[in-house]
C-alpha positions in Angstrom: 0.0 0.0 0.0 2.5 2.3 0.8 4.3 1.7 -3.1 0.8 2.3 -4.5 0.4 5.3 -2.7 3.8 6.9 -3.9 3.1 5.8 -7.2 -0.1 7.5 -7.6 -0.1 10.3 -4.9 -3.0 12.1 -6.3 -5.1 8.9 -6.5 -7.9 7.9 -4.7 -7.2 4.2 -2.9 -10.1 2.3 -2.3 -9.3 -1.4 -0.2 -11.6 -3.9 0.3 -11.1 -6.2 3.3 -13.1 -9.8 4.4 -15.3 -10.0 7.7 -11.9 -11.3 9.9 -10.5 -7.6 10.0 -13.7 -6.3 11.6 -14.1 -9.6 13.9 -10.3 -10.3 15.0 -8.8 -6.4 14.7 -6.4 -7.5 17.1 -4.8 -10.6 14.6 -4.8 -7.8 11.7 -2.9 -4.7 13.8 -0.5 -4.2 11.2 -2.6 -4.0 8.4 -5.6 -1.7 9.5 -3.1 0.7 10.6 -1.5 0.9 7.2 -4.7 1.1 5.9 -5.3 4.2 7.9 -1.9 5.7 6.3 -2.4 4.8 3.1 -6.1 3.8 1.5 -8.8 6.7 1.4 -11.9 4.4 2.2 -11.9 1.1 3.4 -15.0 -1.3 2.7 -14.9 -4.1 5.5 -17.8 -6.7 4.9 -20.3 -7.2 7.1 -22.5 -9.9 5.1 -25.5 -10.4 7.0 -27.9 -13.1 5.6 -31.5 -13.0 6.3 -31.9 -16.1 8.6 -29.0 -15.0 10.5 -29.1 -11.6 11.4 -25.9 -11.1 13.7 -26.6 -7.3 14.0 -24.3 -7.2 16.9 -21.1 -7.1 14.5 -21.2 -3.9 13.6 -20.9 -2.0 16.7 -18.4 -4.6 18.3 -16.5 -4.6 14.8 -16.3 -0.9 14.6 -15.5 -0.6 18.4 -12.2 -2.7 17.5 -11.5 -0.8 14.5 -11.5 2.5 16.8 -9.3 0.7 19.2 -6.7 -0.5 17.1 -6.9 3.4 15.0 -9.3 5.9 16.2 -9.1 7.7 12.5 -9.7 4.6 10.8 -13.7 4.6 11.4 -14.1 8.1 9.2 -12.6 6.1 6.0 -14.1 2.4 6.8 -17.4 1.6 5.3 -19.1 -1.6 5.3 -20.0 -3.8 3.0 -23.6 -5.4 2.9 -24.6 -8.5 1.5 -27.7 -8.3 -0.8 -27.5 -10.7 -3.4 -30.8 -13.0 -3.7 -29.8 -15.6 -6.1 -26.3 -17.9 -5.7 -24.4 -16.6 -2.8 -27.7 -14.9 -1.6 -28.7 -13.3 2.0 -32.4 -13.0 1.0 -32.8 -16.5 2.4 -36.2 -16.7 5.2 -39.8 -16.6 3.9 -41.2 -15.5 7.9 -39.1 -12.2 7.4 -38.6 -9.1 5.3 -35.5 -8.7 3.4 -36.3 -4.9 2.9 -36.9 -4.4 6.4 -33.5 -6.9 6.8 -31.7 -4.1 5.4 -33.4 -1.0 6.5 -32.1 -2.4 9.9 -28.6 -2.4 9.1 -28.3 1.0 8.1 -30.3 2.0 11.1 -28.0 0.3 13.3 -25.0 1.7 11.9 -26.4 5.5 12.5 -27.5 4.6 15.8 -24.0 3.4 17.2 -21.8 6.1 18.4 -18.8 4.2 16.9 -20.2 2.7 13.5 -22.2 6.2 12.9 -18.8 7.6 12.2 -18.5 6.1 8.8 -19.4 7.9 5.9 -21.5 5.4 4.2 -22.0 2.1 3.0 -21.3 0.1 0.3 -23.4 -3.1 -1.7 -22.6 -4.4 -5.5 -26.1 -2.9 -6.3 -27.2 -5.1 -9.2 -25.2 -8.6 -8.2 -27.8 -10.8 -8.4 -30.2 -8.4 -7.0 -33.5 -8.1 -8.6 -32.9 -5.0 -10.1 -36.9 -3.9 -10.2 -36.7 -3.0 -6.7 -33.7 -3.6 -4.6 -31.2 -1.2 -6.4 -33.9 2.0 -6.1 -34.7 1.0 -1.8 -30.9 0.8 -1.6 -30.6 4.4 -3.3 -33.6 5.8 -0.9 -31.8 3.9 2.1 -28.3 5.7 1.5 -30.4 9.0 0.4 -32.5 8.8 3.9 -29.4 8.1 6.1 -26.7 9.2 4.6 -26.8 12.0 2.6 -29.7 13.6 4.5 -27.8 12.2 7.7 -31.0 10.8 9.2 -31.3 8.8 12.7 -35.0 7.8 12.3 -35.7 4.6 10.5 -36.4 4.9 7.0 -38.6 1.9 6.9 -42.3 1.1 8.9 -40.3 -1.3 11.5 -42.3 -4.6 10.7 -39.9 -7.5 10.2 -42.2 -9.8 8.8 -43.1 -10.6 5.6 -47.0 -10.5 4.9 -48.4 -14.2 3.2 -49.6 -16.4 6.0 -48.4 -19.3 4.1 -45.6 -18.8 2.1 -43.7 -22.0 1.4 -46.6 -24.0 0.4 -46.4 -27.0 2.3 -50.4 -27.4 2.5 -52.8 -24.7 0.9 -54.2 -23.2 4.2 -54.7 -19.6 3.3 -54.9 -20.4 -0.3 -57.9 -20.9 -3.0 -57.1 -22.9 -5.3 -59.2 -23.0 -8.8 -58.7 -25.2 -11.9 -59.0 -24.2 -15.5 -59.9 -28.1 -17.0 -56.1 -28.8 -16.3 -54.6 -29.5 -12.5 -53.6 -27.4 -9.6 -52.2 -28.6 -6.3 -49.0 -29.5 -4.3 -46.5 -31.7 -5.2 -43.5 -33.1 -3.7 -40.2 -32.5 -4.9 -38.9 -35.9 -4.6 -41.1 -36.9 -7.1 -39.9 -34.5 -9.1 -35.8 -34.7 -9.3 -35.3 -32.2 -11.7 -36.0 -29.2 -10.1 -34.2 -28.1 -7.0 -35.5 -27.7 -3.7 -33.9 -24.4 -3.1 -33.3 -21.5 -5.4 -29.5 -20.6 -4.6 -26.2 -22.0 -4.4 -25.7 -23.2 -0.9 -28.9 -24.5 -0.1 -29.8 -21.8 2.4 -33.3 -20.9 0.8 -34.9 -24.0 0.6 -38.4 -24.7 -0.3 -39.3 -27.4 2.1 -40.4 -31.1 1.2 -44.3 -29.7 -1.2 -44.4 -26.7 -3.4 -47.3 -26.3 -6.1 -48.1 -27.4 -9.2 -50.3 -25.8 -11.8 -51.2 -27.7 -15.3 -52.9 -25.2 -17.7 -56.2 -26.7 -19.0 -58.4 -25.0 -21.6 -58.7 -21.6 -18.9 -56.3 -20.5 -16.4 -55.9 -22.1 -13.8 -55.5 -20.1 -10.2 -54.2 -19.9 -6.7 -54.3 -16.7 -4.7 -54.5 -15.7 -0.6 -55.1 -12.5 0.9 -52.3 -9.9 2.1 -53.1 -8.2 4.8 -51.8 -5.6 7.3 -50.8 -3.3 4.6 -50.3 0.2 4.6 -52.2 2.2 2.1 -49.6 4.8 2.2 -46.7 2.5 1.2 -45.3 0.5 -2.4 -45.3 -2.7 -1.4 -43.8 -5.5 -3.1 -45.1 -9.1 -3.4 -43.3 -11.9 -5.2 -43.0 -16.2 -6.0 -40.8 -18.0 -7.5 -41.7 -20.5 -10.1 -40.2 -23.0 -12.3 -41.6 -24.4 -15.8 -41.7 -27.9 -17.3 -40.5 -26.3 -20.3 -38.3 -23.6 -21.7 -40.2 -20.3 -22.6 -43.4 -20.6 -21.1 -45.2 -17.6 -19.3 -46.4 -16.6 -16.2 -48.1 -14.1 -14.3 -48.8 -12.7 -10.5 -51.8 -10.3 -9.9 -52.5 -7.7 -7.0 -56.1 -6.9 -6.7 -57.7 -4.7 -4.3 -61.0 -3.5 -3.4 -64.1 -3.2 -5.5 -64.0 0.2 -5.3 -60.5 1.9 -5.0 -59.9 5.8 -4.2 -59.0 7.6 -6.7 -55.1 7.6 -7.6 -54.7 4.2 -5.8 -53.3 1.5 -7.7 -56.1 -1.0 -7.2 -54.4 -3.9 -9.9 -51.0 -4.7 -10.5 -49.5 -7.4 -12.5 -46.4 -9.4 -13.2 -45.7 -11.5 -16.4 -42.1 -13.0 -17.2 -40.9 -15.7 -19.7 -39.0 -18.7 -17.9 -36.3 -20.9 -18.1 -36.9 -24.5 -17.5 -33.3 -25.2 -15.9 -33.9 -22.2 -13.0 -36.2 -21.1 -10.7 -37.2 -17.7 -11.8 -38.8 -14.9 -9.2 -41.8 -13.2 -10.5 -42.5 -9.9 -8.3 -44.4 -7.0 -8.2 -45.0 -3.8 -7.1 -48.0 -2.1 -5.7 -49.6 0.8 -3.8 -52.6 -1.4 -1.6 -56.1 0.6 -1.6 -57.1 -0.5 1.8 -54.9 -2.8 4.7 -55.4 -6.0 2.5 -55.6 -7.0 -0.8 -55.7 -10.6 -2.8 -52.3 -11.6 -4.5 -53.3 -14.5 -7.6 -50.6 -16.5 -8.8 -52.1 -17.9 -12.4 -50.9 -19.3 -16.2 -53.3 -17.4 -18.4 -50.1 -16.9 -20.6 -49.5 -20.0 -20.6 -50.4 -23.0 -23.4 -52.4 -25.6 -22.4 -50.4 -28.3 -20.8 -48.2 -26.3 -19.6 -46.7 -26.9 -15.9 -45.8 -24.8 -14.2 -44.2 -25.3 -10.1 -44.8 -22.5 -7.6 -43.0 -21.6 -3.9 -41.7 -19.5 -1.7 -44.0 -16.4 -1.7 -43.8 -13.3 0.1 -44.6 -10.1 0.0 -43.4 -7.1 2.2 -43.8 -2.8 2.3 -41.1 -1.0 0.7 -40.9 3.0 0.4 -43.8 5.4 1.2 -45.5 6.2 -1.8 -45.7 9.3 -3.9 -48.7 11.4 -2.3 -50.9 12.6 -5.2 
C-alpha cells in the first residue's frame, strides 16, 4: 500500500477487506493501521444473511476498529450483503428482506462508533432483482446518509406478509382449476427441479411446493395480504419453475371493488422462464385498503403447460408518492 500510494499520490485508494479484519482487529494490527496511512476508504464486509441476522457485529467490529486506529472509522465503510440468487442473503420466507436491510443502516447510524462512517457500500445489481432492490438501496443511503438521518427509514415490521408462504399445505390459499390440475406436489417426485433457489442450499423450499397444469382456462391460486399500509409501495413476489423452456407466467395484486382515486387497485407481473432455473416473478403495488388478494395464475401459458410454484412473500417497501 504504501508503493501504491507513492506511485499514484494524487489517487484515490479504495481497499476492500473480508469479515476477519472487523471480527479479529487484534490478529490484523499491522494491516488496518496501514490502511489508515495509506487507503482513502476502506470497505470491510459485514455480510448479513436474512436467517441469520448477527446485528451485533457492527458495533463490536467498529468498536475494534476504533481501538486499534481511532481515524480509521471516518474512511471504513461496510459492506452489505444483498444478493438473492447464488451466494444470496435474501434467504427466510417468515421475514422481510427490505426491512433486513433497513435495519442495518439503522444500526450503523445509531451506534456512536459505526455512525462515524461515511457510508455504505453493496454491488447494487449482483444478483439483485434489479426492479426494486437497487432504487430502496438508493432511498436507504439517500435517507441516512446524505440527508444524515437517525430515524428509520422503513415502517419497523420485520415480517413478511403471506400467512403461508412455502406451500407446504394450501391453508390460506384458494385454489381454482382451468380443465387442467392445480395442487401440491413433492419435490422428490420431481428430481429435476431443486428444492432451493440458490447456491448453498440456504433458501430451501421445504419437502411440497405447487403445481399448476394449464387446461383450456387459467388455472389459479391466490390468498389475501393483509396488514398493509395504504400509504406504502409494497412488493409481493413467487418464484416458479416451468416444465419447459419459454413458457409464461403471471402474479396479480387486486384490491378492493372500489378503489380511491389515484390508488393502484391492480397490478400485474408476467415474465418468460427458463426450464433449468427457478425464476422470481415480483411485483409492485400501492394497496387501496390494509389488504388485498395476490393470484398467482398461467393465463399466458399453453395448455399443458406446468408450471411449479414456492416461496411467496410479500413485504412494504418505500412510502408512496402522495398525489
Amino acid at each position: 500500500m504504501k508503493s501504491i500510494r507513492k506511485a499514484y499520490p494524487d489517487k484515490q485508494i479504495y481497499a476492500a477487506a473480508t469479515w476477519q479484519l472487523g471480527r479479529n482487529s487484534r490478529s490484523h494490527t499491522e494491516q488496518l493501521k496501514a490502511v489508515d496511512r495509506y487507503v482513502d476508504v476502506l470497505m470491510l464486509e459485514v455480510y448479513l444473511r436474512e436467517s441469520r441476522p448477527a446485528y451485533g457485529y457492527i458495533a463490536n467490529w467498529a468498536g475494534q476498529i476504533q481501538a486499534i486506529s481511532p481515524g480509521l472509522l471516518s474512511k471504513t465503510v461496510y459492506g452489505l450483503g444483498i444478493a438473492q440468487r447464488g451466494y444470496l442473503f435474501d434467504d427466510s420466507t417468515s421475514l422481510s428482506f427490505l426491512a433486513h436491510l433497513d435495519h442495518q443502516f439503522h444500526v450503523i447510524r445509531q451506534d456512536r462508533r459505526s455512525r462515524l462512517m461515511p457510508g455504505v457500500m453493496f454491488w447494487a445489481y449482483y444478483r439483485s432483482q434489479t426492479k426494486v432492490l437497487p432504487e430502496y438501496l438508493a432511498r436507504l443511503s439517500q435517507h441516512y446518509f446524505h440527508k444524515g438521518q437517525m430515524t428509520r427509514y422503513g415502517d419497523g415490521k420485520a415480517k413478511q406478509l403471506v400467512s403461508n408462504p412455502q406451500l407446504e399445505d394450501v391453508t390460506g390459499w384458494k385454489l381454482a382449476s382451468g380443465g387442467g390440475h392445480i395442487g401440491l406436489f413433492e419435490y422428490k417426485s420431481v428430481p429435476s427441479i431443486e428444492p432451493d433457489h440458490d447456491s448453498n442450499g440456504w433458501a430451501r423450499h421445504g419437502e411440497r411446493g405447487l403445481r399448476m397444469t394449464r387446461g383450456e382456462r387459467p388455472s389459479r391460486a391466490s390468498t389475501t395480504l393483509s396488514g398493509l399500509d395504504p400509504g406504502r409501495v409494497h412488493v409481493a413476489s413467487a418464484w416458479v419453475h416451468s416444465d419447459s423452456a419459454r413458457k409464461r407466467c403471471r402474479a396479480t395484486v387486486t384490491g378492493p371493488r372500489r378503489p380511491r382515486p389515484g390508488r393502484s387497485e391492480h397490478a400485474e407481473s408476467r415474465h418468460r422462464l427458463s426450464m433449468d432455473k427457478w425464476t422470481r416473478l415480483l411485483v409492485t403495488f400501492v394497496p387501496d385498503g390494509p389488504s388485498v388478494t395476490l393470484e398467482l395464475h398461467d393465463t399466458a401459458a399453453r395448455p399443458g403447460s406446468t408450471l411449479y410454484w414456492d416461496y411467496v412473500e410479500a413485504e412494504s417497501a418505500w412510502p408512496a408518492e402522495k398525489r
